[in-house]
ZAMARGU-4260 file (C-alpha; in steps of 0.2 Angstrom, whole numbers, plus 5000, padded with zeros to 4 digits):
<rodrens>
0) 5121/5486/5135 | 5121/5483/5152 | 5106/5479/5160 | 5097/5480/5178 | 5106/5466/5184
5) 5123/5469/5178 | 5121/5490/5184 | 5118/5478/5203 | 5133/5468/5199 | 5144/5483/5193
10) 5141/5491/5208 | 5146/5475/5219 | 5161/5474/5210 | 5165/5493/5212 | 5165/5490/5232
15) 5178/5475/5230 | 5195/5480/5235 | 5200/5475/5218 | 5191/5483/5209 | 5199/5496/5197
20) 5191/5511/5189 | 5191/5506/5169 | 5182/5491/5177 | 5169/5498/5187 | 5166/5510/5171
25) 5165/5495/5157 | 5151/5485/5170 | 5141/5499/5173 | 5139/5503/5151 | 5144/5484/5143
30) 5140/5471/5156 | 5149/5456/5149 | 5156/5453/5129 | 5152/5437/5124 | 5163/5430/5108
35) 5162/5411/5106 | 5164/5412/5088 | 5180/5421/5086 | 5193/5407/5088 | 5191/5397/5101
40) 5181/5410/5111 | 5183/5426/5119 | 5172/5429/5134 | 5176/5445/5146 | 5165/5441/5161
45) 5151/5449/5168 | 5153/5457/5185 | 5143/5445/5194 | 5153/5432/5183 | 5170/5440/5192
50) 5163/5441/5209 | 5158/5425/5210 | 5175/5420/5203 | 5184/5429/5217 | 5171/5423/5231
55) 5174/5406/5224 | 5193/5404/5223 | 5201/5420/5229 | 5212/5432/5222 | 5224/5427/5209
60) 5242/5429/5213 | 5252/5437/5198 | 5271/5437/5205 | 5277/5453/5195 | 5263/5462/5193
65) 5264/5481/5203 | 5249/5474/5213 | 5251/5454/5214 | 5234/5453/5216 | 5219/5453/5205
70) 5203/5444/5197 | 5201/5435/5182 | 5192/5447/5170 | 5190/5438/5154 | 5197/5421/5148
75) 5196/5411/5129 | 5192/5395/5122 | 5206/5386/5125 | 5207/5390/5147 | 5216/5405/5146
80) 5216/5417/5157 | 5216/5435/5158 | 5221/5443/5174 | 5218/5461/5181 | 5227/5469/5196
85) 5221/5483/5208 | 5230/5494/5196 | 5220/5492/5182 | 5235/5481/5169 | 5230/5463/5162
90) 5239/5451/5164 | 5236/5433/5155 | 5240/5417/5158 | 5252/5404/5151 | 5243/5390/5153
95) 5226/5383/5156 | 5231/5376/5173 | 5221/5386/5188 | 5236/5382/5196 | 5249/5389/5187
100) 5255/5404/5191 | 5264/5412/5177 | 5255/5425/5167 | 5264/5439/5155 | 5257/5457/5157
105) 5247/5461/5139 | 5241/5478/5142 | 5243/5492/5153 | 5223/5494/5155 | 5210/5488/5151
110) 5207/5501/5136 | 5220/5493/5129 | 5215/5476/5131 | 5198/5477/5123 | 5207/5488/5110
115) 5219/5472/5105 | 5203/5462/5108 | 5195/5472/5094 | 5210/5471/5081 | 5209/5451/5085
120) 5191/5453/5080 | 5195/5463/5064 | 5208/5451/5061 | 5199/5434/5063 | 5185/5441/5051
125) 5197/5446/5038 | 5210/5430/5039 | 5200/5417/5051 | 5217/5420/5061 | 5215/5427/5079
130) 5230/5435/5082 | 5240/5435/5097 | 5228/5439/5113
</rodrens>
């Protein structure tokens, strides 16, 4: 549940240009889902977390997405990292590089994304397999 801090943070990040509505709604009730133990990891970051990412480095440039610019939202064990644009769809990436720029589009939103998060979760409890993320 989010706290204090993270409602502050959710409403930063609802200010940022980039920010998209599913996000601004899963800051202001979750905060942040922390998974180390599921594979690799799973992590999808906090607002303050995303922020400081974007302050950081800047936008990340996804070359077909509808809007090529968004903020890295979640990322795994392994340096994976998941992308969301202005319009709300995830994007991850193909390598660990923060330099490479290719990512494949894996969900439309983010309802969908934590939804195949929570399969991976099922499935990794019930096989010690992840599932593809």
């Amino acid at each position: 549940m989010a706290g204090e801090e993270d409602l502050r943070a959710a409403r930063a990040y609802g200010r940022e240009f980039l920010a998209f509505g599913d996000g601004i709604t899963f800051y202001e009730s979750i905060g942040e889902v922390v998974l180390p133990d599921v594979g690799k990891g799973c992590f999808v970051h906090s607002a303050r977390d995303v922020l400081h990412g974007l302050a950081e480095r800047g936008p990340v440039f996804v070359p077909l997405a509808d809007d090529p610019h968004g903020m890295v939202i979640a990322s795994n064990g392994e340096g994976l990292r998941y992308v969301a644009d202005r319009g709300g769809a995830i994007h991850r990436s193909r390598s660990a590089s923060p330099d490479e720029g290719e990512f494949d589009r894996i969900a439309d939103g983010l309802p969908q994304f934590l939804d195949r998060l929570g399969r991976c979760v099922v499935t990794f409890a019930r096989t010690g397999a992840v599932g593809d993320l």
